[in-house]
C-alpha positions as CSV (number, residue, x, y, z in Angstrom):
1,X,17.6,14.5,2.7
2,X,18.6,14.4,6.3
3,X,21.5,12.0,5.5
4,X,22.8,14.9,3.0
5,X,22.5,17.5,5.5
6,X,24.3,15.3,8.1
7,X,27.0,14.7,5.5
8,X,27.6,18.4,4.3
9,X,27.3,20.0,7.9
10,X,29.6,17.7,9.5
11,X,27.3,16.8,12.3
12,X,27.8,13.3,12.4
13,X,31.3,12.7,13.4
14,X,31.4,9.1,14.4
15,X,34.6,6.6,13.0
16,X,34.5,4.4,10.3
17,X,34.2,1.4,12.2
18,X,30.9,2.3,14.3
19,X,29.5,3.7,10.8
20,X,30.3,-0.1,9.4
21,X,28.9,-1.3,12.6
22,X,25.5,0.7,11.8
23,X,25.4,-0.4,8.4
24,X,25.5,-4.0,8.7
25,X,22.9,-3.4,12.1
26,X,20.5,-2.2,9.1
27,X,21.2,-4.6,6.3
28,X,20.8,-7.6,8.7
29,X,17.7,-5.8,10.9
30,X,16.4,-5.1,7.6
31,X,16.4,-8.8,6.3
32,X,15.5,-10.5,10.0
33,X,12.2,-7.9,9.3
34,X,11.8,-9.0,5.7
35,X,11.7,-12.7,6.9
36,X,9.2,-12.2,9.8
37,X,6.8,-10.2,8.1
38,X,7.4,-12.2,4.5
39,X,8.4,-9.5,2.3
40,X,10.4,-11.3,-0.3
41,X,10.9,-7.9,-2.5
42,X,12.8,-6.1,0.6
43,X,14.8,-8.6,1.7
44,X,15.7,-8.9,-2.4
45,X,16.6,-5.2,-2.3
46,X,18.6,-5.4,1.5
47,X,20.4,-8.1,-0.6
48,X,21.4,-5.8,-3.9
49,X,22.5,-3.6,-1.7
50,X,24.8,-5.6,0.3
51,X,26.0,-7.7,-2.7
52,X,27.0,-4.1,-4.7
53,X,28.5,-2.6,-1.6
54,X,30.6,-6.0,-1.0
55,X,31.7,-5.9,-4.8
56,X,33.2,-2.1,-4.7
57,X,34.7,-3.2,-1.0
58,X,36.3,-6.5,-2.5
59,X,38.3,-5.0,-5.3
60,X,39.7,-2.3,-3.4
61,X,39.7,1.4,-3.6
62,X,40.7,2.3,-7.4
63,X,37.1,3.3,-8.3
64,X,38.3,6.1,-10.2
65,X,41.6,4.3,-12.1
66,X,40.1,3.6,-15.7
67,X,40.3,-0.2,-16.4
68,X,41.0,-0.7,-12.9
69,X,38.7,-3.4,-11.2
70,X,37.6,-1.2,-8.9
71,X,36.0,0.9,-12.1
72,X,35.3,-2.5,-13.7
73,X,33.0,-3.1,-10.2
74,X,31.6,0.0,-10.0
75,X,30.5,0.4,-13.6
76,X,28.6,-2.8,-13.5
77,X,26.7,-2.0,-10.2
78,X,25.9,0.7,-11.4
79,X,24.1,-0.5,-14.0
80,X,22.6,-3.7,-12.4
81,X,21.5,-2.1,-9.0
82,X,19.2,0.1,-11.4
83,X,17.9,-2.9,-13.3
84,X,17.7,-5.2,-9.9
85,X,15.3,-2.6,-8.4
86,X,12.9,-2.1,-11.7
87,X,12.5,-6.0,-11.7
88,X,11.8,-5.9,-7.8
89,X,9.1,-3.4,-7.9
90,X,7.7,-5.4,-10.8
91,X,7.8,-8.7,-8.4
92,X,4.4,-10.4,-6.7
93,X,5.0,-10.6,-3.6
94,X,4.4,-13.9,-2.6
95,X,6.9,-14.4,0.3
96,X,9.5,-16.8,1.3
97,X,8.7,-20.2,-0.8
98,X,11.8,-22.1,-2.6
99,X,9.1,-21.1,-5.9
100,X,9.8,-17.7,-5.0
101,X,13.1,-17.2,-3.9
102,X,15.2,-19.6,-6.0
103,X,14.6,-17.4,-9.5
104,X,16.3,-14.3,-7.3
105,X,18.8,-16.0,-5.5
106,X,19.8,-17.8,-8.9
107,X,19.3,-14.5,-10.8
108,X,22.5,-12.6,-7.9
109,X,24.2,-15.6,-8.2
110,X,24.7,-15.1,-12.2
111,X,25.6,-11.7,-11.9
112,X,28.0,-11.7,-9.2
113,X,29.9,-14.4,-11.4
114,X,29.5,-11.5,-13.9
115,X,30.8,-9.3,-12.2
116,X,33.9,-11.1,-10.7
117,X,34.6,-12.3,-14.3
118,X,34.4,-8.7,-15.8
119,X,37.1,-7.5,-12.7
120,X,39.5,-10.7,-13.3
121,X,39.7,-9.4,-16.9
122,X,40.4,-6.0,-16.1
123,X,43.1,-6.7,-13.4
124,X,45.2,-8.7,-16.2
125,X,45.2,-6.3,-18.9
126,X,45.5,-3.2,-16.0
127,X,49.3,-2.4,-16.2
128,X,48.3,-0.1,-13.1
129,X,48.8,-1.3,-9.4
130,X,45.8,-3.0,-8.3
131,X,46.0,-1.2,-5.4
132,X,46.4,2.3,-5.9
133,X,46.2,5.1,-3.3
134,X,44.7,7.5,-5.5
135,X,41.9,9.4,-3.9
136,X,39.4,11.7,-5.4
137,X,36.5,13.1,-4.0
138,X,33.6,12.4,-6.2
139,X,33.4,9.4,-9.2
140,X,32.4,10.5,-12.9
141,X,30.1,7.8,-13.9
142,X,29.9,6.7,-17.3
143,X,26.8,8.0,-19.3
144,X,25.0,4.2,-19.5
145,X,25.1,4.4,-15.9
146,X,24.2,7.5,-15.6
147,X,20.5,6.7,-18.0
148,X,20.0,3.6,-15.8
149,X,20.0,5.4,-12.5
150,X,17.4,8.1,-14.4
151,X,15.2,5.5,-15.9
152,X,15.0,3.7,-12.8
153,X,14.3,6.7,-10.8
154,X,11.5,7.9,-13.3
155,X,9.8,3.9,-13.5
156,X,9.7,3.8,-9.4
157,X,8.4,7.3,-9.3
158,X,5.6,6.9,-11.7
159,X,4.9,3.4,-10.1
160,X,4.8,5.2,-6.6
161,X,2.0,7.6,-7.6
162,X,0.1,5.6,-9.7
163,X,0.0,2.8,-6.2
164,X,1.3,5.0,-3.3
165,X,2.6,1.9,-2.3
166,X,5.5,2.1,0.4
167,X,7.7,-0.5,-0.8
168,X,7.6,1.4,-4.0
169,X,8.7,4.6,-2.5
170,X,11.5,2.7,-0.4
171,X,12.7,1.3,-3.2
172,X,13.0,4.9,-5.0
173,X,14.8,6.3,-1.9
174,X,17.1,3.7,-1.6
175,X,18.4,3.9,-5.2
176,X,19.1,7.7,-4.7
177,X,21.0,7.1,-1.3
178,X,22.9,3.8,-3.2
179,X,23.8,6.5,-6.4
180,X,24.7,8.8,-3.6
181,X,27.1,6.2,-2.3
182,X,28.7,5.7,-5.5
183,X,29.4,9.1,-5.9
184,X,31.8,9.1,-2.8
185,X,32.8,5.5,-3.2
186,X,36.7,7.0,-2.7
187,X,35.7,8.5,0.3
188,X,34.7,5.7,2.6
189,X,33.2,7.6,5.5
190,X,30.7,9.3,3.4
191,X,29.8,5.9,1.3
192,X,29.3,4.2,4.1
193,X,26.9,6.2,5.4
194,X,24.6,6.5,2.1
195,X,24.9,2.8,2.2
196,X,24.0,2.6,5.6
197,X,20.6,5.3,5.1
198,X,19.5,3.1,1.8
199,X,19.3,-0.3,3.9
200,X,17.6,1.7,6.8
201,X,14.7,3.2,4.6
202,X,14.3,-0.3,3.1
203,X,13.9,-1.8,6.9
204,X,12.2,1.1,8.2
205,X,9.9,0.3,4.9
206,X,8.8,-3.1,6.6
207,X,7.9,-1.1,10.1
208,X,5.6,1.7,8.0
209,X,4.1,-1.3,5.9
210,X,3.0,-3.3,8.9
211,X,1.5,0.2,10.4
212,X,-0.6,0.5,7.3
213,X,-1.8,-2.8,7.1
214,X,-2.9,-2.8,10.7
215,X,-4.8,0.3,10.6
216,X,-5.9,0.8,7.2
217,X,-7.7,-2.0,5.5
218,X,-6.1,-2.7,2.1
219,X,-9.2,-3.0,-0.2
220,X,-10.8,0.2,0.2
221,X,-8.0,1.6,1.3
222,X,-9.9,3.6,4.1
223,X,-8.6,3.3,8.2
224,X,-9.5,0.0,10.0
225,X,-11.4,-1.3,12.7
226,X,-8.4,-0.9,15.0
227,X,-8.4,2.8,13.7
228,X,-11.4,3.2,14.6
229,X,-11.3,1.9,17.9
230,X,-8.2,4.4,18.7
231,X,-10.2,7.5,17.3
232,X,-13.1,6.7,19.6
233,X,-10.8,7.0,22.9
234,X,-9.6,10.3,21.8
235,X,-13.3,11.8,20.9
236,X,-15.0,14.9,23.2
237,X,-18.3,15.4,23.1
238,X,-20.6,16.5,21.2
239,X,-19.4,13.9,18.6
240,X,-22.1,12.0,15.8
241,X,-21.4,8.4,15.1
242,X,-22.9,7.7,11.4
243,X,-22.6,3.7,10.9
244,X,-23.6,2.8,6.9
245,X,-24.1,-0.6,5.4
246,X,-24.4,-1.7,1.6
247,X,-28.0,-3.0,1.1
248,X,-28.0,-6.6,0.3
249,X,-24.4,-6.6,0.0
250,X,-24.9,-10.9,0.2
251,X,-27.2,-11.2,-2.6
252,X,-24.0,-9.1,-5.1
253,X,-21.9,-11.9,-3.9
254,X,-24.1,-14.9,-4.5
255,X,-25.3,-13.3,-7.8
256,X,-21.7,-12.2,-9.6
257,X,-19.0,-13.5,-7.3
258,X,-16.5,-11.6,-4.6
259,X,-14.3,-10.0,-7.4
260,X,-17.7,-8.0,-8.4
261,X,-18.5,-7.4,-4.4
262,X,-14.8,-6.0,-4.0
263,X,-16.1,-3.7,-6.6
264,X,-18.9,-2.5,-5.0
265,X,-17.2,-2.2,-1.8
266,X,-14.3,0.0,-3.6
267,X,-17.1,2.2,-5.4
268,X,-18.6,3.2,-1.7
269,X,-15.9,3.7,0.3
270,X,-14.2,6.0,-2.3
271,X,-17.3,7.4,-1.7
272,X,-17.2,7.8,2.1
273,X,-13.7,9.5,1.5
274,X,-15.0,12.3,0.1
275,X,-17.8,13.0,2.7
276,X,-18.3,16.4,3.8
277,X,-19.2,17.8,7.4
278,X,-15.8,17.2,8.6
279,X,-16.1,13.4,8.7
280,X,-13.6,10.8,8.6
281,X,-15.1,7.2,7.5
282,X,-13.8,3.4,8.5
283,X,-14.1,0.2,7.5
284,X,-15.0,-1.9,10.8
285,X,-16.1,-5.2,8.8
286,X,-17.6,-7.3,5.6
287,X,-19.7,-4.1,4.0
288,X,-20.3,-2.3,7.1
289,X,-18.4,1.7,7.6
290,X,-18.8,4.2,10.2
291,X,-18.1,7.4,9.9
292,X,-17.2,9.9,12.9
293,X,-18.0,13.9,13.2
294,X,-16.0,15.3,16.3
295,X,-17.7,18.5,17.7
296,X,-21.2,17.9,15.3
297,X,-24.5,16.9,16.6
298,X,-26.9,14.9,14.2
299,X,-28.9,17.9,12.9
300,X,-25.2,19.0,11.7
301,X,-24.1,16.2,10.0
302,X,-27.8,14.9,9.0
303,X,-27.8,17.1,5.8
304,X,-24.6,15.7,4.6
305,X,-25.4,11.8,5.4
306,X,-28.1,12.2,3.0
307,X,-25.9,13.9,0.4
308,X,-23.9,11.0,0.9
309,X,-26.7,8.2,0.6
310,X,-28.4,9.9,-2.8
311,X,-24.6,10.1,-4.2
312,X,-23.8,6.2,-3.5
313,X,-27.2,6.0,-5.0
314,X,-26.9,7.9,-8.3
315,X,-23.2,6.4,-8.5
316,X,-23.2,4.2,-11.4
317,X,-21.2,1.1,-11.2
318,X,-20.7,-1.7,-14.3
319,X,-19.3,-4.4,-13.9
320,X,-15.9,-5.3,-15.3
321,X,-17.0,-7.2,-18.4
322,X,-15.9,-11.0,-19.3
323,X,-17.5,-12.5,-16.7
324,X,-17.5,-16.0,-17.1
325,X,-21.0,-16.1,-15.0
326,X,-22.3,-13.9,-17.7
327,X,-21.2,-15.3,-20.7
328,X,-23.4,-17.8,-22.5
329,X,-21.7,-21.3,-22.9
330,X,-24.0,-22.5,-25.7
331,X,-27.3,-25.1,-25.3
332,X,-24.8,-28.2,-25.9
333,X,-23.5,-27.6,-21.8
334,X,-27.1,-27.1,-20.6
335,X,-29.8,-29.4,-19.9
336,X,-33.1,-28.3,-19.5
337,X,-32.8,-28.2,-15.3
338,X,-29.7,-26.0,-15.6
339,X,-31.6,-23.8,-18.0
340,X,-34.4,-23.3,-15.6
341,X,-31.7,-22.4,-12.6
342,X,-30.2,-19.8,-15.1
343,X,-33.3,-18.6,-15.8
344,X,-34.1,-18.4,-11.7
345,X,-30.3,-16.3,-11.6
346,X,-31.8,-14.0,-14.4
347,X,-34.1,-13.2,-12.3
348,X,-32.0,-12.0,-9.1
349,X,-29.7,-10.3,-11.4
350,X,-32.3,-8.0,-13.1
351,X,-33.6,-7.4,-9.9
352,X,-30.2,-5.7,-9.0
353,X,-29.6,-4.6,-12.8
354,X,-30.5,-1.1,-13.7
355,X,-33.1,-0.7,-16.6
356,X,-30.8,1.5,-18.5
357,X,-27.8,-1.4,-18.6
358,X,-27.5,-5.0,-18.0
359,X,-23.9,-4.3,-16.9
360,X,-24.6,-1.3,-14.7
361,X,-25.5,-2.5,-11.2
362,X,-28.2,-0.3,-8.5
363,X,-25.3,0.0,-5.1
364,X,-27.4,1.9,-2.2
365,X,-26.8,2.3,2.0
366,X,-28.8,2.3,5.0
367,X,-27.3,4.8,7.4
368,X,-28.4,5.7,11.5
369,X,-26.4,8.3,13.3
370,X,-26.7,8.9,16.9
371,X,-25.0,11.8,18.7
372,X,-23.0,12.0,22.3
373,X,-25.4,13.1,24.8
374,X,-25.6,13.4,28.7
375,X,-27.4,10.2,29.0
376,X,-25.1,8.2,26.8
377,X,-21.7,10.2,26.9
378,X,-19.7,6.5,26.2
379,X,-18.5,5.9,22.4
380,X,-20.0,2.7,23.3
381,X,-23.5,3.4,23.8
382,X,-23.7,6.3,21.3
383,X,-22.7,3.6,18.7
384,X,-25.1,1.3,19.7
385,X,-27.7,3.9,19.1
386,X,-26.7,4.2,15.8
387,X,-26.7,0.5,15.1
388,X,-30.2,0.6,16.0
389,X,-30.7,3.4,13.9
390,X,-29.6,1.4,11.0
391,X,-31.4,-1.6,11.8
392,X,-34.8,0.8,11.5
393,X,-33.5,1.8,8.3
394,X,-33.4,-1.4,7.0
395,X,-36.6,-2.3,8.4
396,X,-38.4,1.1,6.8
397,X,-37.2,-0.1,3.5
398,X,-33.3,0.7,3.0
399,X,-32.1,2.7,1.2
400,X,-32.5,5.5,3.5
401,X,-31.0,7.6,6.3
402,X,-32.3,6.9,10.5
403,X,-31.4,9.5,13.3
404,X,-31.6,7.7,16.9
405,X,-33.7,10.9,17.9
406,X,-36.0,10.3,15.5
407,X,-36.6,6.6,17.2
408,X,-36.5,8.4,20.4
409,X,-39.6,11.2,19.9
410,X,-41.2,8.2,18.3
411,X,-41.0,5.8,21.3
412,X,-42.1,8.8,23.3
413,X,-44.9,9.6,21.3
414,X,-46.0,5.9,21.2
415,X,-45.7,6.4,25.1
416,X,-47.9,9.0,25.2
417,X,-51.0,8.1,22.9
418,X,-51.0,4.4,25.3
C-alpha cells in the first residue's frame, strides 16, 4: 500500500538505474537471507520473481503488441507466477538439501524452456517489428491470467488465516505487488519498482520470521523465554509473577509418547492466553509458564489464577485416536512377560485416564505467585518466591494454587508458637 502511494503521488523520484540497483539489492539480500536462515520456500519465490521479471526484460518492450513475444512472455508469467506461489506455500520446508532443491530448480528450469519456446514461436509468425516503440500505460491481461492471479490470491489468503504464518502472508503480498508490476510492465519506472517492493517483503519475510521464532516459541505459539526475560526489565512495581507447571507432565510422555505431551502442552497454554487480570503468559521451558500482572498485587490476581487452574482442570482433552501404543496387536506378538508389562502400562494409563473416557486424559497445574515488594523489589527474587510457591504446591498435593505470603505468615507463625 505504501509502494502505491509512492507511485501515484510521485514522491519517489529516483532514475531508473538506482531503482534497478534497489531491486537486484533485494532479490539478492533476499536469497543471501533465505540461504542463512534455510528457508528454501523464499529463496524459491526471490527466484520466480527474478526469473518472470528477466523473461518480460529479455524479449523487449512489446507487452501490449498481440502475438508479439513480449505478450507471448507476459501471458505465460502471468499464469505460472500464480501457480509457482500456490505450490510454494504448499512446500515443507526442509531447507537447502540437493533432495529438496533439485525438484524446484528442475521444475524453473522446464518452464523457462517453456517459455522461450512459446516466444521463439511467436516472433516467427509476428509480421510486427520485434521491437516496437509502442507504449501504453497499463496491459489488459487476458481473462486465464486474470482467474490465476484471483485463485492464487484467495488459496494464500485462506491459508494465511487458517496458519497466520508469515511466509504465507509474504507470499500473498508479493503476488499483488508482482500483478501490480505487470500491469505497468510498459512503463519501466513504475514495474521496476513493484518488482523491487515484492522481493523486499519476501526478504523482509525472513527478518520478521527469525523475530518470531526467537521470541515466541513455535508449539504453543505463546512468547518465549527470551520474551520473558525482556518483559521483566521493563516491569514497575507492584507487579505479581504467577509461574504454573503441568502436573506430572513426565509420566504423559512416558505413558503415550511426545506427540500426545505436545497436546497437552497446546491444550494449556491456549489456556494461559486467555487469562484474565490483565496477564500476559510465557513459555520459559519443557511444561513450565509464567505469567506476569504489571501494576497487580497477589490478592488481585489470586482470584483469577484459580479461575485459571479449575478451567485447565475441567478442560477435557482426548487424545488424537490411532495410536499405535493403544491399539491391540493380537496375542500371536505377545508372550506372557510382555503381557504382564502391558498390563503394568494399563495401570499408569487409567491412573491418568478419566472415568468417563478411556481416550479423555485428566491435564491439571500447580501455580505460586509472588508479588514485588520492598524487601524483594528485583524480578529476580520476586520470581524465586514464586518458584517456591510452586514447589509447596506440589508438595500440598498439586493440583492447586500457592501465594509466597501465604508461606510467609506461615513461617512466621511457626516462628512464633517455637
Amino acid at each position: 500500500m505504501c509502494v502505491v502511494v509512492l507511485v501515484y503521488s510521485g514522491w519517489l523520484t529516483l532514475a531508473l538505474p538506482a531503482l534497478s540497483f534497489l531491486y537486484y539489492c533485494a532479490v539478492i539480500g533476499g536469497m543471501l537471507l533465505a540461504w542463512r536462515f534455510h528457508s528454501s520456500r523464499i529463496f524459491s519465490a526471490l527466484m520466480v520473481l527474478f526469473l518472470a521479471e528477466q523473461a518480460l526484460g529479455l524479449v523487449g518492450a512489446t507487452h501490449s503488441l498481440p502475438g508479439t513475444p513480449g505478450s507471448t512472455a507476459l501471458h505465460a508469467v502471468a499464469v505460472l507466477v500464480p501457480l509457482n506461489f500456490i505450490l510454494i506455500a504448499l512446500m515443507h520446508e526442509r531447507g537447502f538439501t540437493v533432495s529438496s532443491i533439485a525438484p524446484v530448480g528442475l521444475c524453473l528450469f522446464v518452464q523457462c524452456v517453456i517459455v522461450a519456446v512459446l516466444c521463439r514461436a511467436a516472433e516467427a509468425s509476428s509480421a510486427m517489428p520485434f521491437r516496437s516503440h509502442h507504449v501504453a500505460p497499463t496491459i489488459s491481461l487476458p481473462g486465464y491470467a486474470l482467474i490465476a492471479f484471483a485463485a492464487a490470491g484467495i488459496f494464500l489468503l485462506v491459508r494465511f488465516l487458517a496458519t497466520h504464518k508469515v511466509a504465507d502472508a509474504s507470499l500473498l503480498w508479493s503476488l499483488a505487488a508482482f500483478f501490480l508490476a505487470l500491469r505497468f510492465t510498459d512503463t519501466t519506472r513504475v514495474s521496476t519498482i513493484y518488482f523491487a517492493a515484492g522481493a523486499t517483503i519476501l526478504a523482509a519475510s525472513i527478518i520478521e520470521n527469525s523475530y518470531l521464532l526467537a521470541y515466541h516459541d513455535e508449539l504453543t505459539s505463546l512468547p518465549s523465554r527470551r520474551a520473558f526475560n525482556d518483559a521483566l526489565l521493563r516491569l514497575q512495581e507492584p507487579y505479581s509473577i504467577a509461574v504454573v507447571d503441568i502436573d506430572h507432565f513426565k509420566r504423559f510422555n512416558d505413558t503415550y509418547g511426545h506427540d500426545t505431551g505436545d497436546q497437552v502442552l497446546r491444550l494449556v497454554a491456549s489456556n494461559l492466553a486467555r487469562v484474565t487480570g490483565g496477564g500476559q503468559a510465557y513459555r520459559c521451558g519443557g511444561e513450565e509458564f509464567s505469567i506476569l500482572f504489571p501494576g497487580k498485587t497477589t490478592s488481585e490476581v489470586v482470584d483469577h489464577l484459580e479461575k485459571l487452574r479449575a478451567t485447565i482442570e475441567t478442560s477435557e482433552f482426548r487424545m488424537r485416536t490411532g495410536d499405535r501404543r493403544q491399539v491391540p496387536r493380537g496375542p500371536d506378538r505377545r508372550n506372557e512377560r510382555s503381557a504382564r508389562g502391558r498390563a503394568r502400562k494399563g495401570d499408569a494409563i487409567r491412573q491418568l485416564a478419566q472415568e468417563k473416557s478411556p481416550t479423555a486424559l485428566s491435564v491439571t497445574v500447580s501455580i505460586g505467585v509472588a508479588t514485588s515488594s520492598k524487601g524483594s523489589p528485583y524480578p529476580d527474587l520476586v520470581q524465586q518466591s514464586a518458584d517456591k510457591a510452586l514447589y509447596r504446591a506440589k508438595a500440598n498435593g498439586r493440583n492447586r494454587l500457592e501465594t509466597a505470603s501465604a508461606g510467609r505468615r506461615s513461617r512466621v507463625k511457626a516462628a512464633g508458637i517455637a
